[in-house]
Structure formats: C-alpha cells, structure tokens
Backbone and ligand atoms as CSV (ligand in chain L), in Angstrom:
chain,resi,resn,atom,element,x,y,z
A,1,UNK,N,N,13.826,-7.608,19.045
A,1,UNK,CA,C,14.240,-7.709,17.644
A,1,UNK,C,C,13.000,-7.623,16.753
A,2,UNK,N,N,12.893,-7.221,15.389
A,2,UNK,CA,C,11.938,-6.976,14.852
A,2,UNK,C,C,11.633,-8.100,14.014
A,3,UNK,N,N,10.233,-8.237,13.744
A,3,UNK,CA,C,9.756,-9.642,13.465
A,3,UNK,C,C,9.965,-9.603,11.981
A,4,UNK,N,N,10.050,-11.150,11.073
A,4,UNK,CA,C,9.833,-11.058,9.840
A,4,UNK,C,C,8.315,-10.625,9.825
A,5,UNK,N,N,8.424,-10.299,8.588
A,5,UNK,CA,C,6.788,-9.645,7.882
A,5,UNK,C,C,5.930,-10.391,8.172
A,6,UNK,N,N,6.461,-11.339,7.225
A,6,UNK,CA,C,5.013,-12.847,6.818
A,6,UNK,C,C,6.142,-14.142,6.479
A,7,UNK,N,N,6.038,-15.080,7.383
A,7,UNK,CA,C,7.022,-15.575,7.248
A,7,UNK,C,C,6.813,-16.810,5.718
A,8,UNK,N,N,5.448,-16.590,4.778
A,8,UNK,CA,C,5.317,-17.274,4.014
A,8,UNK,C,C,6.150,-16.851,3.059
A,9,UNK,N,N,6.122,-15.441,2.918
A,9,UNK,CA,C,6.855,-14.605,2.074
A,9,UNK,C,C,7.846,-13.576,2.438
A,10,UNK,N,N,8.592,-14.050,3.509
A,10,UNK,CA,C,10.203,-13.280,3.611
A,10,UNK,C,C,10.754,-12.190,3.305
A,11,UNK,N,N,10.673,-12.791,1.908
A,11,UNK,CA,C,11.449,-11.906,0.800
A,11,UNK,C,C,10.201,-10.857,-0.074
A,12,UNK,N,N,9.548,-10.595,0.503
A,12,UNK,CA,C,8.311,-9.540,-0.312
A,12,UNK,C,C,7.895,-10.187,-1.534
A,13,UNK,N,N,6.917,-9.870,-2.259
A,13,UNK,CA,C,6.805,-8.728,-2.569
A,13,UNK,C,C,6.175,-8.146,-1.096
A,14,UNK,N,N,6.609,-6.822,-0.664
A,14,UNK,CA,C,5.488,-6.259,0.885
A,14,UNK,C,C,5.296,-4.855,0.240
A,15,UNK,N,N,4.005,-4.672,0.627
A,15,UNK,CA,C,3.590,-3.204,0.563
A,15,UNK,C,C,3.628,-2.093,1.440
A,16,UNK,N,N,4.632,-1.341,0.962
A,16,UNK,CA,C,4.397,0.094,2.001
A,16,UNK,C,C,3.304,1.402,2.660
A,17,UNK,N,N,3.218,1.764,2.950
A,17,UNK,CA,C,2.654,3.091,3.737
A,17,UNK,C,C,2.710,3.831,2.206
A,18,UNK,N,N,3.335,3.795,1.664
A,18,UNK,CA,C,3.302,4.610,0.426
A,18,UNK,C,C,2.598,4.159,-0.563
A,19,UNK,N,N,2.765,3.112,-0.640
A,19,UNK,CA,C,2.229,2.591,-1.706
A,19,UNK,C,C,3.065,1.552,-2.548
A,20,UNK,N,N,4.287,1.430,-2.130
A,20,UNK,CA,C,5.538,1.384,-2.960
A,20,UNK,C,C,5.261,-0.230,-2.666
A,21,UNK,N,N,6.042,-1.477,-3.229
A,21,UNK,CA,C,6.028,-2.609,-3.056
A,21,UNK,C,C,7.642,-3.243,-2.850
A,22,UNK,N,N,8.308,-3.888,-2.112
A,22,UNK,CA,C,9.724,-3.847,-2.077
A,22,UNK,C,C,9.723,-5.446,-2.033
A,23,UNK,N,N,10.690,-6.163,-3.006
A,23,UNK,CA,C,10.922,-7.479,-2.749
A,23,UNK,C,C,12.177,-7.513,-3.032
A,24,UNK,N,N,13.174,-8.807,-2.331
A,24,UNK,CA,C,14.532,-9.266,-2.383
A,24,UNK,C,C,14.249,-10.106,-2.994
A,25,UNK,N,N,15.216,-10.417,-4.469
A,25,UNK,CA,C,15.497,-11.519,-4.845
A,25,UNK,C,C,16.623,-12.647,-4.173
A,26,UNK,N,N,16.172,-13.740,-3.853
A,26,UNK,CA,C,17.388,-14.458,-2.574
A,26,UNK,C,C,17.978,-15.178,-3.782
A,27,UNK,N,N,17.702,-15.313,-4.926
A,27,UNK,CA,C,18.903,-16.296,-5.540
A,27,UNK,C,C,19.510,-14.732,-6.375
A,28,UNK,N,N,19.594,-13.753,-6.158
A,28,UNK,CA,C,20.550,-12.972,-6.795
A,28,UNK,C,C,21.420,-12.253,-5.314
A,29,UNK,N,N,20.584,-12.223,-4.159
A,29,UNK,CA,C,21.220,-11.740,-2.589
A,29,UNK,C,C,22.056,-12.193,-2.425
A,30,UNK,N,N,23.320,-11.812,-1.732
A,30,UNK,CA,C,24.601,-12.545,-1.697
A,30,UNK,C,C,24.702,-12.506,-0.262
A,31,UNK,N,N,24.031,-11.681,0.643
A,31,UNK,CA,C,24.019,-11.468,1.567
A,31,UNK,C,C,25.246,-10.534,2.403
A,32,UNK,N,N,25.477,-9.576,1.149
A,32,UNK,CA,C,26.582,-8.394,1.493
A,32,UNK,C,C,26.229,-7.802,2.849
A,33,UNK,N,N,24.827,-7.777,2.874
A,33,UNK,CA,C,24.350,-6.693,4.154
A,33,UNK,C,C,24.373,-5.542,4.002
A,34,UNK,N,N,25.307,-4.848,3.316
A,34,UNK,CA,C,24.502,-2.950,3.380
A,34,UNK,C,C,23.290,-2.320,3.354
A,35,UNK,N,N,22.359,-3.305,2.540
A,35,UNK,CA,C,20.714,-2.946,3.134
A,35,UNK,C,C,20.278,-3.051,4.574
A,36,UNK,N,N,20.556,-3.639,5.377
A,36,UNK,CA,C,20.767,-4.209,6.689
A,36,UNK,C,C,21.552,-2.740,7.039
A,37,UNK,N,N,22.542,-2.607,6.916
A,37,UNK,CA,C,23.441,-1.315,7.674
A,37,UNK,C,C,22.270,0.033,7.625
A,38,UNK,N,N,21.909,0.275,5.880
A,38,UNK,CA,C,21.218,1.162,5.782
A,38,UNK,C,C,19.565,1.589,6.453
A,39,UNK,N,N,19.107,0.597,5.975
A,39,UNK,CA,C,17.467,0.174,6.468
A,39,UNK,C,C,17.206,-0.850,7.929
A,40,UNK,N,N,17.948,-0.768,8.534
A,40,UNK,CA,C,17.798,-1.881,9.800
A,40,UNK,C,C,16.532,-2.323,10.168
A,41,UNK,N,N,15.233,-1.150,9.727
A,41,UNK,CA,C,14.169,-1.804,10.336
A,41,UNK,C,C,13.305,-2.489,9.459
A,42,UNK,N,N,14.177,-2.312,8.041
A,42,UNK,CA,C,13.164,-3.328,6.802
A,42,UNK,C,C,14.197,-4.491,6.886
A,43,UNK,N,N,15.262,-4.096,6.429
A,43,UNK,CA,C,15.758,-5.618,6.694
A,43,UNK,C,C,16.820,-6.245,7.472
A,44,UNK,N,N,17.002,-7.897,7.062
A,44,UNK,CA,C,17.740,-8.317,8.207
A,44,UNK,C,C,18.175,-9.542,7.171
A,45,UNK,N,N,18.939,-10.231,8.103
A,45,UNK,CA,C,19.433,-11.415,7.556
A,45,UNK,C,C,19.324,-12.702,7.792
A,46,UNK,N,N,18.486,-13.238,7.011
A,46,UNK,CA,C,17.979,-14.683,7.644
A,46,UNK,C,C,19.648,-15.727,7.717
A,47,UNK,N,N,19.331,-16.996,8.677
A,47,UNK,CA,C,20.111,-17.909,8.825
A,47,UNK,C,C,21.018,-18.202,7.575
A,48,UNK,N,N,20.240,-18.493,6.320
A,48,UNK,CA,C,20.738,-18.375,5.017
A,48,UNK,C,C,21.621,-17.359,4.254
A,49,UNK,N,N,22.058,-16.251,5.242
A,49,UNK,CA,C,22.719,-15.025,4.842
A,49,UNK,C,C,21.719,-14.168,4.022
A,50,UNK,N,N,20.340,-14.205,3.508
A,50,UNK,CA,C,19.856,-13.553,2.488
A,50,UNK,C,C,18.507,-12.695,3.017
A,51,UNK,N,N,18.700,-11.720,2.572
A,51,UNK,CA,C,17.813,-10.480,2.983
A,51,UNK,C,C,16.416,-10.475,3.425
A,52,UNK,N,N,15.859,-10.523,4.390
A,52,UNK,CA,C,14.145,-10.919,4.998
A,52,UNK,C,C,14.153,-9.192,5.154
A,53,UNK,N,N,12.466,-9.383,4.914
A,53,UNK,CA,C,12.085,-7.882,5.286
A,53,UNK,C,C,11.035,-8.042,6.782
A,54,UNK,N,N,11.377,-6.925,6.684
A,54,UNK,CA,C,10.701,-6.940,8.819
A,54,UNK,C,C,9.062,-6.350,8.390
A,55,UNK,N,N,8.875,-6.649,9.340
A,55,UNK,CA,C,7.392,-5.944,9.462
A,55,UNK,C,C,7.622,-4.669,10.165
A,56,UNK,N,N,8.692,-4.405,10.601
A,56,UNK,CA,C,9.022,-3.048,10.943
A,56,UNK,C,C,9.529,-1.928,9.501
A,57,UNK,N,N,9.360,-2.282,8.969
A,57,UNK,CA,C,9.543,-1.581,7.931
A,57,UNK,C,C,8.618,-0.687,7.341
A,58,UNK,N,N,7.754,0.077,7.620
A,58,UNK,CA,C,7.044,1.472,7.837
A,58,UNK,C,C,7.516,2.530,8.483
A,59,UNK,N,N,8.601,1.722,9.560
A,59,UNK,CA,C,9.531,2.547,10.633
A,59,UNK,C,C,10.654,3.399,10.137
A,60,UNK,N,N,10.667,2.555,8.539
A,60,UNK,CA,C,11.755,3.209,7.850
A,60,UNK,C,C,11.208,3.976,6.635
A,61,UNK,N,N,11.416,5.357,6.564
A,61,UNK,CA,C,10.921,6.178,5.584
A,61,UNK,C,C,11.246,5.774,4.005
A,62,UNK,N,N,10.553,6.371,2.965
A,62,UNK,CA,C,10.293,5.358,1.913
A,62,UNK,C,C,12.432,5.741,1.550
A,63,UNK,N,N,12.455,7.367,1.349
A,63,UNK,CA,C,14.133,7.766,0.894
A,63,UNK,C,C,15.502,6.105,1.518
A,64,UNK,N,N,14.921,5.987,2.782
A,64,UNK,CA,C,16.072,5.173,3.458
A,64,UNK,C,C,16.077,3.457,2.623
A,65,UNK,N,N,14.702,3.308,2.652
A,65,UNK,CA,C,14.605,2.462,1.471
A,65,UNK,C,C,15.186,2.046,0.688
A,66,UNK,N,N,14.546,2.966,-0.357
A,66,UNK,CA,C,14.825,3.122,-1.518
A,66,UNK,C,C,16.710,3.350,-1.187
A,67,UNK,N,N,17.457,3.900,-0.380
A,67,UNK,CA,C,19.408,4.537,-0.508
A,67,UNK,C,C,19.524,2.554,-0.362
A,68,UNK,N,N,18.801,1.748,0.832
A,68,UNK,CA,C,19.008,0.493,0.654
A,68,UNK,C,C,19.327,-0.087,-0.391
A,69,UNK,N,N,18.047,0.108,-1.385
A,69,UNK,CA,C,18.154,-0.804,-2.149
A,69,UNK,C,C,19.453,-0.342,-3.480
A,70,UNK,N,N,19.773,0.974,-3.768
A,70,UNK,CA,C,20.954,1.521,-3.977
A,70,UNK,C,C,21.638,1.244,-3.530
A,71,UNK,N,N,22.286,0.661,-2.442
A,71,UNK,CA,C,23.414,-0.196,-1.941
A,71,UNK,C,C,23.955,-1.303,-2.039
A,72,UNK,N,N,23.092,-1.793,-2.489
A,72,UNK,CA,C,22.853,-3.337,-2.598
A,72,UNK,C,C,23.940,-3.597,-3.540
A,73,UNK,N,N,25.134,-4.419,-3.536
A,73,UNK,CA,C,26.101,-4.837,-4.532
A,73,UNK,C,C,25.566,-5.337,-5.888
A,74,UNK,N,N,24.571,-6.273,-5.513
A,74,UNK,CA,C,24.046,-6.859,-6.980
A,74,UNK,C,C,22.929,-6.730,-7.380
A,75,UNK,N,N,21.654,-5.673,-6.812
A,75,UNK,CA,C,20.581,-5.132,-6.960
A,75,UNK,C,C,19.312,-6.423,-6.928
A,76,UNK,N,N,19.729,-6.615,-5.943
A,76,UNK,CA,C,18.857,-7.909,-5.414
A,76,UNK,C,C,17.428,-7.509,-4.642
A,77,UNK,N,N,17.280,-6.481,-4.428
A,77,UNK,CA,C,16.081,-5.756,-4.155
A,77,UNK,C,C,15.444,-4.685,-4.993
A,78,UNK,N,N,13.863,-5.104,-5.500
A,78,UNK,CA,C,13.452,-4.470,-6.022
A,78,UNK,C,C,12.268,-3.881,-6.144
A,79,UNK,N,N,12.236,-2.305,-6.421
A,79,UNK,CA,C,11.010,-1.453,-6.036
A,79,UNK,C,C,10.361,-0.570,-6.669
A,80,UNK,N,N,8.712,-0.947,-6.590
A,80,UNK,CA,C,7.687,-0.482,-7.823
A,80,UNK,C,C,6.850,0.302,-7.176
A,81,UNK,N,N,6.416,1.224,-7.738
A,81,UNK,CA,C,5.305,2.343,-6.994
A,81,UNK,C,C,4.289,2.019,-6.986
A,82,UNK,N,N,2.640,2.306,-6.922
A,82,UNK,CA,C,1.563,1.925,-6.968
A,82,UNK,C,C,0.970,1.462,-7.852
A,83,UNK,N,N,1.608,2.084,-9.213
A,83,UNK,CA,C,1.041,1.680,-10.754
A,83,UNK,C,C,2.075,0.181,-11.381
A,84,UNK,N,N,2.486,-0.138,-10.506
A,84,UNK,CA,C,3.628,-1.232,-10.349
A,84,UNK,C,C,4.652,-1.162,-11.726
A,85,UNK,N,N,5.256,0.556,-11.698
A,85,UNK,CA,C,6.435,0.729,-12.377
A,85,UNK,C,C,7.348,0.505,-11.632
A,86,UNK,N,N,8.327,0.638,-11.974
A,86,UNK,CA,C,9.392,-0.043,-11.377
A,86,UNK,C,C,10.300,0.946,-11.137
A,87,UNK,N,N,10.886,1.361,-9.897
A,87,UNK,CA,C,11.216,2.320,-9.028
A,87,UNK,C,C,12.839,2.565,-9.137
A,88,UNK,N,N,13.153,1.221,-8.885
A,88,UNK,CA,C,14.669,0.563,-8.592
A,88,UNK,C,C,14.830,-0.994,-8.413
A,89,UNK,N,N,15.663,-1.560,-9.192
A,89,UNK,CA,C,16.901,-0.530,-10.249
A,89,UNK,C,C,16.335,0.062,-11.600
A,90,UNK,N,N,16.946,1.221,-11.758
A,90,UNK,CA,C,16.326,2.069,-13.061
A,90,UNK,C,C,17.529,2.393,-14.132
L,1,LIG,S1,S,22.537,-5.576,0.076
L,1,LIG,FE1,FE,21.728,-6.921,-1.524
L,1,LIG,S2,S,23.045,-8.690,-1.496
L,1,LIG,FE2,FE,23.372,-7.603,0.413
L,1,LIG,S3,S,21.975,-8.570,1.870
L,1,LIG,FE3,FE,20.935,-6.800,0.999
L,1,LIG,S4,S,19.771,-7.639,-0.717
L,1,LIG,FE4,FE,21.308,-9.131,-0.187
C-alpha cells in the first residue's frame, strides 16, 4: 500500500515533479472518494474518511491530478503552479 507523504502534513500543501503544489482541505472533504477512484496513487482515505496524499503521487501524472481534483464534490482540493497561482478550482 502506498505510504502517506509526511505524516505531519497529510493533507499537503505537497510539491510535485512539476512544480505544481496540491493540498486537501479536511474540514471542507467529505470524504466522497472520487479523488481516490481517479488518482489512487495521490490519494487515499485516512481513518477519518478525509483525503491524505501518498507519497506515491509523482506516479500519477500532473492531467490525472488535476481530473481528481475536478471530481471532487465540494472542491476540497486545491492546486497552484510554481508562481503559486492557483490552478484549481478556477
Ligand atoms: S473527492 Fe473531495 S470530498 Fe471526496 S475524498 Fe476527495 S477531497 Fe474529499
């Protein structure tokens, strides 16, 4: 199974291979899971039902990502490029 990131910080902010930065907000996560369906190797679902990002998440190309965080029912994940604009939600 793939490990959390950093288990100080769970929920990101984490930095990608790209450059990109991806964090879950857990008091807006409801813990729908379609990021989980979509991105399996960024995220997962802690005990709490709410979205942890893996340290496997380089494994997942930035597009699969990013359709994640487009899935997301209540846009509880969110993602900024290098100049830390803000990617998604837009
Ligand atoms: S899709 Fe959104 S609400 Fe559902 S687990 Fe992922 S971050 Fe949480």
């Amino acid at each position: 199974m793939p490990e959390v990131q950093d288990i100080a910080k769970p929920h990101g902010p984490i930095t990608l291979k790209n450059g990109w930065t991806v964090e879950v907000d857990k008091n807006i996560c409801i813990g729908a899971g379609p990021c989980v369906g979509v991105a399996p190797k960024t995220f997962e679902l802690d005990d709490e039902a709410k979205a942890v990002i893996l340290s496997s998440c380089n494994e997942d190309d930035a597009d699969t990502i990013l359709n994640a965080a487009r899935s997301c029912p209540v846009s509880a994940i969110t993602i900024k490029n290098d100049k830390g604009e803000v990617v998604f939600p837009n």
